[in-house]
N, CA, C and O atoms as CSV, one atom per row, in Angstrom:
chain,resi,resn,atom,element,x,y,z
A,1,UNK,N,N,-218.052,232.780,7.558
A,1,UNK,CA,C,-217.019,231.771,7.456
A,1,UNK,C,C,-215.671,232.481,7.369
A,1,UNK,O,O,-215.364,233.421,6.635
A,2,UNK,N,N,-215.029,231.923,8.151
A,2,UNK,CA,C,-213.426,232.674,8.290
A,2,UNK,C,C,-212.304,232.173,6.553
A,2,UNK,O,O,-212.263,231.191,5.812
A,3,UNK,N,N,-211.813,233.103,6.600
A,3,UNK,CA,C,-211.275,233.235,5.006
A,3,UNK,C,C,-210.433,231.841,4.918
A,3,UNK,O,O,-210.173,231.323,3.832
A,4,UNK,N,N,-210.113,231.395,5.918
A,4,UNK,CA,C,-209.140,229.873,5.894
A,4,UNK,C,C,-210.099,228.936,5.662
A,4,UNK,O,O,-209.896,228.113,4.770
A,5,UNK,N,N,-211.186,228.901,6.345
A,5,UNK,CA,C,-212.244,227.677,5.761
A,5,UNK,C,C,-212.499,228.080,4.309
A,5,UNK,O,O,-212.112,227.323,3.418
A,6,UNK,N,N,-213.225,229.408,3.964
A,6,UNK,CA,C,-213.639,229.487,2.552
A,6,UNK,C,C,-212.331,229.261,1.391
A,6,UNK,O,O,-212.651,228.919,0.253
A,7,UNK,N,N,-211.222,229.415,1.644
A,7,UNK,CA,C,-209.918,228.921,1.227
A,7,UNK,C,C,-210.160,227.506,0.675
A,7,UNK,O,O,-210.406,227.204,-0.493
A,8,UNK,N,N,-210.036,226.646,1.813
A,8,UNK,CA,C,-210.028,225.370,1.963
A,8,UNK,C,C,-211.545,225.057,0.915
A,8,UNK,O,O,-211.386,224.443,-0.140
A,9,UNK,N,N,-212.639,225.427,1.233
A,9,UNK,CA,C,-213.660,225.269,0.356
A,9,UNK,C,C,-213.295,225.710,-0.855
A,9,UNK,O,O,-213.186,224.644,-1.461
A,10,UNK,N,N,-212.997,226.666,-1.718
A,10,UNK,CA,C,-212.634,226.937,-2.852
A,10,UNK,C,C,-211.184,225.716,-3.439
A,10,UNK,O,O,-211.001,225.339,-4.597
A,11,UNK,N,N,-210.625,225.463,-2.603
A,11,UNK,CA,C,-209.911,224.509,-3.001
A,11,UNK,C,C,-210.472,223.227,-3.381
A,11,UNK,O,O,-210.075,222.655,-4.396
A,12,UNK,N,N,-211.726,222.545,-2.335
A,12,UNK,CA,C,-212.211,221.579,-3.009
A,12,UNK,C,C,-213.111,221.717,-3.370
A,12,UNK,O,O,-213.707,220.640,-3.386
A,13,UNK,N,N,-213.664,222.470,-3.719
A,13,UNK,CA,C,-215.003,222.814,-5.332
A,13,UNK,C,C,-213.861,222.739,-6.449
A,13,UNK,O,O,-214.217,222.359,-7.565
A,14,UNK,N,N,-212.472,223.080,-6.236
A,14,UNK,CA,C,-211.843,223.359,-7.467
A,14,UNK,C,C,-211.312,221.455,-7.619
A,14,UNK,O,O,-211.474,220.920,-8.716
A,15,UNK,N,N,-210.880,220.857,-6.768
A,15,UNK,CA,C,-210.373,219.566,-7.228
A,15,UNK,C,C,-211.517,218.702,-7.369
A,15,UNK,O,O,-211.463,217.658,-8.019
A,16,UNK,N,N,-212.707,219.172,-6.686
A,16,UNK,CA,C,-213.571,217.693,-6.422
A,16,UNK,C,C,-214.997,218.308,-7.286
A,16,UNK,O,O,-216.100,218.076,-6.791
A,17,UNK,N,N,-214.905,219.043,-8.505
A,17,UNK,CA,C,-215.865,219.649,-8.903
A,17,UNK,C,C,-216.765,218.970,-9.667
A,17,UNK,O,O,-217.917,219.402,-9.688
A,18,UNK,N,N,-216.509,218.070,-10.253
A,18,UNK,CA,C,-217.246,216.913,-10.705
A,18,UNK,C,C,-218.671,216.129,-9.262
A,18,UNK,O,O,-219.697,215.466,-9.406
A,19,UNK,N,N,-218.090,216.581,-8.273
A,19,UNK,CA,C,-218.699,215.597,-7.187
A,19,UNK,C,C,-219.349,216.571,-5.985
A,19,UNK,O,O,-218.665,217.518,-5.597
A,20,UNK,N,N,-220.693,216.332,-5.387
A,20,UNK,CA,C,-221.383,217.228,-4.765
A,20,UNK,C,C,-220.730,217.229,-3.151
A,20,UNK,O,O,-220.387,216.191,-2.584
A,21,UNK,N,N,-220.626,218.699,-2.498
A,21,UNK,CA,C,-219.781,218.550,-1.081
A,21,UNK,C,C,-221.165,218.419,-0.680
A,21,UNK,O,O,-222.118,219.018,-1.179
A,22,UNK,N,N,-221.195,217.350,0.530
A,22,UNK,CA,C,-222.184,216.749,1.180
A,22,UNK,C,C,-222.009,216.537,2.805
A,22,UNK,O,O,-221.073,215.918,3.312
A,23,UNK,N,N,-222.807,217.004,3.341
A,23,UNK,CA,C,-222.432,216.822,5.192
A,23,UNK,C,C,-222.424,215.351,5.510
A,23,UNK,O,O,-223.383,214.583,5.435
A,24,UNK,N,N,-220.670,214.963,6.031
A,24,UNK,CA,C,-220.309,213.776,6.078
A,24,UNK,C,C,-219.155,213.416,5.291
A,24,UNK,O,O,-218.351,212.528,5.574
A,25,UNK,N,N,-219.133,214.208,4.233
A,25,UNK,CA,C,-218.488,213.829,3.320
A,25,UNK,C,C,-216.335,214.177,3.990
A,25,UNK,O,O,-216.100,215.141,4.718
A,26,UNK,N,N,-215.435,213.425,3.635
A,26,UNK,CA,C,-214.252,213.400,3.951
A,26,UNK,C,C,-213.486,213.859,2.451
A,26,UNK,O,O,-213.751,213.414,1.334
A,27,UNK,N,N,-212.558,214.792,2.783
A,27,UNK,CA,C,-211.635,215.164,1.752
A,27,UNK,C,C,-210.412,215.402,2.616
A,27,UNK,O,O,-210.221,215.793,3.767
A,28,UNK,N,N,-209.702,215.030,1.652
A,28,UNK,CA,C,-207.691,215.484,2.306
A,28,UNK,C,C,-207.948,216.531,1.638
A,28,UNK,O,O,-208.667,216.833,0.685
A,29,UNK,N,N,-207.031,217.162,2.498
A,29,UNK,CA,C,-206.178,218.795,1.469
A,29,UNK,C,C,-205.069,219.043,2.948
A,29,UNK,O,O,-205.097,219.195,4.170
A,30,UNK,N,N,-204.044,218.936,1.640
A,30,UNK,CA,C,-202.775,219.539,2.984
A,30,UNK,C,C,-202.527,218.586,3.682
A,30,UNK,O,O,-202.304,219.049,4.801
A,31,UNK,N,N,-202.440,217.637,3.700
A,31,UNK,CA,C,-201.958,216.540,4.795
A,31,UNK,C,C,-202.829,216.525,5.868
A,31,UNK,O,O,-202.433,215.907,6.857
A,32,UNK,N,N,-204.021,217.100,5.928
A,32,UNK,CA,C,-205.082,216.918,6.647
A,32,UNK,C,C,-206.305,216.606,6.127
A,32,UNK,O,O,-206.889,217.054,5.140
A,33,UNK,N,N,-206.716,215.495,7.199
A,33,UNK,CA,C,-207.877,215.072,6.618
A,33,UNK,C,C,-209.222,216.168,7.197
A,33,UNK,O,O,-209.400,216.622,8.328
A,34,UNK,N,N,-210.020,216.355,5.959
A,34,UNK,CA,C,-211.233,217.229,6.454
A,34,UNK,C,C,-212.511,216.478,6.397
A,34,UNK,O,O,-212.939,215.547,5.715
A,35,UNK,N,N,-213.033,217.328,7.504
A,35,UNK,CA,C,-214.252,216.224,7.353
A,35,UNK,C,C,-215.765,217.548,7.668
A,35,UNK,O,O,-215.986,218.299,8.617
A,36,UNK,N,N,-216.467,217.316,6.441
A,36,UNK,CA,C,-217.715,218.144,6.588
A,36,UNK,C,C,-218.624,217.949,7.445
A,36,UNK,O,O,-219.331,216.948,7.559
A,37,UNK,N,N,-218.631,219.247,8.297
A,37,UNK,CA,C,-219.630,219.255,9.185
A,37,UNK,C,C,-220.824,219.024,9.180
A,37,UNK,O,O,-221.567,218.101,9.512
A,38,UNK,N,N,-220.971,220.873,8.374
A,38,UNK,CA,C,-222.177,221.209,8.250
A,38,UNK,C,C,-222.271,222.919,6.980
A,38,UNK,O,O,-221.745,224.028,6.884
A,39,UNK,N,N,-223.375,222.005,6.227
A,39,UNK,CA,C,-223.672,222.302,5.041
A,39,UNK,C,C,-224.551,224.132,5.031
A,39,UNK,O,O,-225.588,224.473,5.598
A,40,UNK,N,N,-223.441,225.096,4.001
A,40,UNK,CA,C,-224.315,226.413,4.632
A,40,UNK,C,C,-224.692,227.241,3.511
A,40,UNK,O,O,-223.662,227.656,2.979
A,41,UNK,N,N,-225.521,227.575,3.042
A,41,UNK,CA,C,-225.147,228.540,1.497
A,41,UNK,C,C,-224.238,229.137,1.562
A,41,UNK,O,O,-223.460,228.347,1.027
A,42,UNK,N,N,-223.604,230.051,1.833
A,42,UNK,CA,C,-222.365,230.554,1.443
A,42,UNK,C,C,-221.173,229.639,1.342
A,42,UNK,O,O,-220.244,229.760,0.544
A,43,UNK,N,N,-221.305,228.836,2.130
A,43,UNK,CA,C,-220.284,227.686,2.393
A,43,UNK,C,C,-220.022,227.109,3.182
A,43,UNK,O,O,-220.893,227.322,4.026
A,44,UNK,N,N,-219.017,226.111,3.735
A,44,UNK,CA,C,-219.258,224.789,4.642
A,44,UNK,C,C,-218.271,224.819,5.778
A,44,UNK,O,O,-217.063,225.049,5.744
A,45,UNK,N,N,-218.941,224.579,6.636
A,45,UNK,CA,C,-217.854,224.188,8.025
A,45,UNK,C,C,-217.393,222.660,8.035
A,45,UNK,O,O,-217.998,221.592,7.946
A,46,UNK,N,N,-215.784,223.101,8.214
A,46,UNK,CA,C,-214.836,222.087,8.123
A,46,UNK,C,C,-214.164,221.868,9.740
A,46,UNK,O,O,-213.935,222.485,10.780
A,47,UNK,N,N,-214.041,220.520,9.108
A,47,UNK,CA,C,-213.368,219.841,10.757
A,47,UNK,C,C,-212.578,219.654,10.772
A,47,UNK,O,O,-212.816,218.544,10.296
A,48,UNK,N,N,-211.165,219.636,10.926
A,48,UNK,CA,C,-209.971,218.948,10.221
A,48,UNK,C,C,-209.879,217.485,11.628
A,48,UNK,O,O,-209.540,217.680,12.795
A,49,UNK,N,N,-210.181,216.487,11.183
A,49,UNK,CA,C,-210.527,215.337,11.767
A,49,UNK,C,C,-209.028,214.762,12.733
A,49,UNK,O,O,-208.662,214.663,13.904
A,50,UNK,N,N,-208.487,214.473,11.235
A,50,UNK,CA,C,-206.691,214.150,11.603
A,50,UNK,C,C,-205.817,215.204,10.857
A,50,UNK,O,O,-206.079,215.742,9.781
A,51,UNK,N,N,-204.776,215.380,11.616
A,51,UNK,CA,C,-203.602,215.481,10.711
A,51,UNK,C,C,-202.560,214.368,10.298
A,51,UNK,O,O,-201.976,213.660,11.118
A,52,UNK,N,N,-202.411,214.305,9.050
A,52,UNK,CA,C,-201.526,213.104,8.878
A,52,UNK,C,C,-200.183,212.824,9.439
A,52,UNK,O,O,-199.583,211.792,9.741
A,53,UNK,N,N,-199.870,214.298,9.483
A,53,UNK,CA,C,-198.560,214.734,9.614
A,53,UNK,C,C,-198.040,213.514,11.240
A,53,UNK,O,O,-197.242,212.596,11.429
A,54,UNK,N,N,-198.805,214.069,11.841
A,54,UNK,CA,C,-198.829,213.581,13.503
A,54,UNK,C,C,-199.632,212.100,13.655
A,54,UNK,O,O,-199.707,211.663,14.803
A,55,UNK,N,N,-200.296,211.224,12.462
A,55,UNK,CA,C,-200.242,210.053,12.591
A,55,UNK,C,C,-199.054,209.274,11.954
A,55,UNK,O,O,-198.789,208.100,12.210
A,56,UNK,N,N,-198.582,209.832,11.355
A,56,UNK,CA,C,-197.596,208.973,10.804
A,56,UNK,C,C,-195.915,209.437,11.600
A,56,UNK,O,O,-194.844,208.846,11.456
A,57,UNK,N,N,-196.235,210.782,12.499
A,57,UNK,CA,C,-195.129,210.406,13.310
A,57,UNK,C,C,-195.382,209.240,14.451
A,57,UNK,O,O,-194.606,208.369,14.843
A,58,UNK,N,N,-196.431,209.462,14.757
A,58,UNK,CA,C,-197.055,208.696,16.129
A,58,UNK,C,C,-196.917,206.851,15.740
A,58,UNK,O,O,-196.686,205.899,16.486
A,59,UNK,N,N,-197.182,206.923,14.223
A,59,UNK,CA,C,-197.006,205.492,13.804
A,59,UNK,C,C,-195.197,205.610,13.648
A,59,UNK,O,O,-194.831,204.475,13.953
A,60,UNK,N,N,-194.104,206.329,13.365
A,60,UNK,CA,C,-193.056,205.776,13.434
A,60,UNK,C,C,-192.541,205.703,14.993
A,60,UNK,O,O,-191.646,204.927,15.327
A,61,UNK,N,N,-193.168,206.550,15.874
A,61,UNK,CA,C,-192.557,206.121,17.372
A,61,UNK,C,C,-193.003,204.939,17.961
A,61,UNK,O,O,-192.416,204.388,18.892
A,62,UNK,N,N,-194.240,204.453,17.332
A,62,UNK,CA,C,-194.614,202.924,17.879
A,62,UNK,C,C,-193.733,201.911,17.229
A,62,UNK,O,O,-193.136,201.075,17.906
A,63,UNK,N,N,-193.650,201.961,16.089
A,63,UNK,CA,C,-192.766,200.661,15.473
A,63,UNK,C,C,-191.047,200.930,15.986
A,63,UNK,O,O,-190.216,200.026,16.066
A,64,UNK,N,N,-190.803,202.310,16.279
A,64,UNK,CA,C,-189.652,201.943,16.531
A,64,UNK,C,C,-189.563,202.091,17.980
A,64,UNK,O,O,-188.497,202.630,18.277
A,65,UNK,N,N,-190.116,201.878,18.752
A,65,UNK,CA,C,-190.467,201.158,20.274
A,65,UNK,C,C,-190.558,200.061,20.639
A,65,UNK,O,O,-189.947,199.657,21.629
A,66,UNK,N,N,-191.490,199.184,19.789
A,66,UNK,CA,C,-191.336,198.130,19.311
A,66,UNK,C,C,-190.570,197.203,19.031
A,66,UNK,O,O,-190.551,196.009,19.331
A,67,UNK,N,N,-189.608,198.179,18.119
A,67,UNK,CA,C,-188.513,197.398,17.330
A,67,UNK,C,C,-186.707,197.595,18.470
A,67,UNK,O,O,-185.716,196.866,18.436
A,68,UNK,N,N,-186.936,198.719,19.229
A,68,UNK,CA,C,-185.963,198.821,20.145
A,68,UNK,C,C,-186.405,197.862,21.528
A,68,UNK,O,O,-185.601,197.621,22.428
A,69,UNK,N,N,-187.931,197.331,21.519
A,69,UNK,CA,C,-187.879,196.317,22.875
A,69,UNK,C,C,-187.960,194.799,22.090
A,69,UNK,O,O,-187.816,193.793,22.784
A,70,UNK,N,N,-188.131,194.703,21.024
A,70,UNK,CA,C,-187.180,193.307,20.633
A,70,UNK,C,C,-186.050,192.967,20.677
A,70,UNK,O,O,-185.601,191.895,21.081
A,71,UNK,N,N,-185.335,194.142,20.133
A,71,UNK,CA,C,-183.833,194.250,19.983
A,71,UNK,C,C,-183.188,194.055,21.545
A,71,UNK,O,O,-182.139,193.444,21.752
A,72,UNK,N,N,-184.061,194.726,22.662
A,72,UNK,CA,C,-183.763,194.602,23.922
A,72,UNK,C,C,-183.636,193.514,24.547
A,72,UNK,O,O,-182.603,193.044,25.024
A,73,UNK,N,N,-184.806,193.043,24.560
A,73,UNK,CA,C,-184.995,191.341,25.064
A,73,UNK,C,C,-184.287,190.292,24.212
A,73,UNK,O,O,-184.197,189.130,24.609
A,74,UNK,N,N,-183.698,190.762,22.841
A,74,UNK,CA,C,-182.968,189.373,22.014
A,74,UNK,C,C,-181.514,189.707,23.067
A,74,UNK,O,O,-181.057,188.757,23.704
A,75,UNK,N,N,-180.837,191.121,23.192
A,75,UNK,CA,C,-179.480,191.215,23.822
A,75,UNK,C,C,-179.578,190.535,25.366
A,75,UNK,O,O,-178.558,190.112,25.910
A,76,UNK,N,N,-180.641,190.484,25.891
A,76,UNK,CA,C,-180.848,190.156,27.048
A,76,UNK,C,C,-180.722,189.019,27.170
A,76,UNK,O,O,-180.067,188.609,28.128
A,77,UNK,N,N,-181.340,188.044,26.184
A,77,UNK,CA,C,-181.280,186.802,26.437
A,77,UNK,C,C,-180.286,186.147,25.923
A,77,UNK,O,O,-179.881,185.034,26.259
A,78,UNK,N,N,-179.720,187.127,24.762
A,78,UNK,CA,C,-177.892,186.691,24.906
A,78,UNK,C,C,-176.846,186.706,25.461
A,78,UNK,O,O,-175.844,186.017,25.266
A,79,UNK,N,N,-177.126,187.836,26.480
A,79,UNK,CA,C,-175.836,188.295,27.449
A,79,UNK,C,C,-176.819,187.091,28.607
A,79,UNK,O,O,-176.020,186.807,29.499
A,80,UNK,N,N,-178.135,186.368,28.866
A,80,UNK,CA,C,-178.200,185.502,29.873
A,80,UNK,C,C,-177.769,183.899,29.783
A,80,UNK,O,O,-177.611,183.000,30.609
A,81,UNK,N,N,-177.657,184.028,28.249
A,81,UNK,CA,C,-176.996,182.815,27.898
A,81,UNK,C,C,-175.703,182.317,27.918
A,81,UNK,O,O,-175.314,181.193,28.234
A,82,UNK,N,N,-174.787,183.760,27.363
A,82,UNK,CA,C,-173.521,183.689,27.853
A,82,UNK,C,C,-173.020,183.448,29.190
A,82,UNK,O,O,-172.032,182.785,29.502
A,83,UNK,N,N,-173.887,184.117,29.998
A,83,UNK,CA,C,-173.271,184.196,31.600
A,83,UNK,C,C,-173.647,182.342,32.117
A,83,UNK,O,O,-172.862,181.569,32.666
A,84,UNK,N,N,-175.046,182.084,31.711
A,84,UNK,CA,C,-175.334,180.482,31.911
A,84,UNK,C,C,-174.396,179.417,31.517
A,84,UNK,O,O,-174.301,178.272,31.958
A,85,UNK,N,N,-173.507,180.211,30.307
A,85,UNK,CA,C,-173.023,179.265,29.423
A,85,UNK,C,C,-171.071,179.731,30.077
A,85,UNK,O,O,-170.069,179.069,29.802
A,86,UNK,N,N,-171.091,180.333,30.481
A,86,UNK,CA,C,-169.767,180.464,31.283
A,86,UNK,C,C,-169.582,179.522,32.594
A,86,UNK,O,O,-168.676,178.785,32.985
A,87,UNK,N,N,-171.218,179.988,33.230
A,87,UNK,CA,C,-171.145,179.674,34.300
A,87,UNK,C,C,-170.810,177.664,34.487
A,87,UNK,O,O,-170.093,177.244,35.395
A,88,UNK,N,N,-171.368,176.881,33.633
A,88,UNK,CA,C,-171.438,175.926,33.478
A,88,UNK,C,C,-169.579,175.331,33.123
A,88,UNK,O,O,-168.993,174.320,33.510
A,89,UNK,N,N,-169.232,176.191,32.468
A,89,UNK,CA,C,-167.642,175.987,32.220
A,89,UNK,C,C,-166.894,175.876,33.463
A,89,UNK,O,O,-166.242,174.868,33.731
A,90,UNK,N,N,-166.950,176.584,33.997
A,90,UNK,CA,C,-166.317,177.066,35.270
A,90,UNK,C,C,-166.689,175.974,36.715
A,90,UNK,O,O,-166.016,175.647,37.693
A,91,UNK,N,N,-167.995,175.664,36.290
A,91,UNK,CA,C,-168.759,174.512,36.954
A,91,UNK,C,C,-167.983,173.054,36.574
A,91,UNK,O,O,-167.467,172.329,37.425
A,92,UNK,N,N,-167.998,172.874,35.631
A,92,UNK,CA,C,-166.966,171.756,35.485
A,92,UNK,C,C,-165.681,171.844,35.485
A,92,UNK,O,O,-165.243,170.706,35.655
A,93,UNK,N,N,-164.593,172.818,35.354
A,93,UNK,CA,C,-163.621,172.826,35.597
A,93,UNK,C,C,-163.122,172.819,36.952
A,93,UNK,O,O,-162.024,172.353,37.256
A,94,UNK,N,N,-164.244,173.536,38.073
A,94,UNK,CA,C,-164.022,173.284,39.921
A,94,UNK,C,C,-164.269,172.032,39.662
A,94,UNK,O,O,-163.236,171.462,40.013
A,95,UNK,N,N,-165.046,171.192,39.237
A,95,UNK,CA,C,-165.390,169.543,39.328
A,95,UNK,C,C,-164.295,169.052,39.246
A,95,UNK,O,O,-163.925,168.626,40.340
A,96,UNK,N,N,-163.390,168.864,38.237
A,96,UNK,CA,C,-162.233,168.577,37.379
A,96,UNK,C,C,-160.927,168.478,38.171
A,96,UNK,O,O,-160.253,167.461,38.329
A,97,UNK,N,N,-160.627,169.998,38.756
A,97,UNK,CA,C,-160.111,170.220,39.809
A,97,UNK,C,C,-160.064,169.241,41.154
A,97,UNK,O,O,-159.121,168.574,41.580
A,98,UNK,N,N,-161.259,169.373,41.611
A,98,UNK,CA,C,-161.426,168.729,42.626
A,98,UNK,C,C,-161.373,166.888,42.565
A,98,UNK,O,O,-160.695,166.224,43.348
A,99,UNK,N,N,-162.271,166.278,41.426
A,99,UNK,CA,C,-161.267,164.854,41.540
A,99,UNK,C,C,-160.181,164.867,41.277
A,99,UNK,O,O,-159.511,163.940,41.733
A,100,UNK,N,N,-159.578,165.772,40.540
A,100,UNK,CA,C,-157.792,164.849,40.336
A,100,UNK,C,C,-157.035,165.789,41.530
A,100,UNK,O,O,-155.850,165.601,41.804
């Protein structure tokens, strides 16, 4: 086992020592989630499943994608209202014009 996994293992025998490491079993450490492979006497192969780091950027580029194509389509349909709402002015004032 490479000294970064047995690392990571000595870290959670040390927080989770009350509780048996079991193949399957999920622990964070480090903003990554780990997830047990496979169970070895000397010690355990780790998966690092997710990193949090990169879901929770990935979750702020969706909401604010999101939140910049609402913002898009509300200006849109205000600058189409204005132009509708000009256009109609201008529509009755040639009217206006033209009977008198």
């Amino acid at each position: 086992m490479s000294p970064r996994k047995q690392e990571i293992f000595d870290l959670i025998k040390a927080n989770y020592s009350k509780t048996v490491i079991r193949k399957g079993d999920i622990y964070v450490y480090d903003g990554s989630i780990l997830h047990i492979v496979e169970e070895k006497k000397k010690g355990i192969k780790v998966s690092s499943v997710l990193n949090m780091r990169y879901w929770v950027l990935l979750l702020f580029l969706i909401i604010t994608g999101l939140c910049l194509g609402i913002v898009g389509i509300a200006v849109t349909v205000l600058i189409a209202n204005l132009i509708a709402i000009k256009a109609k002015r201008t529509k009755k004032a040639n009217l206006t014009s033209l009977i008198s």
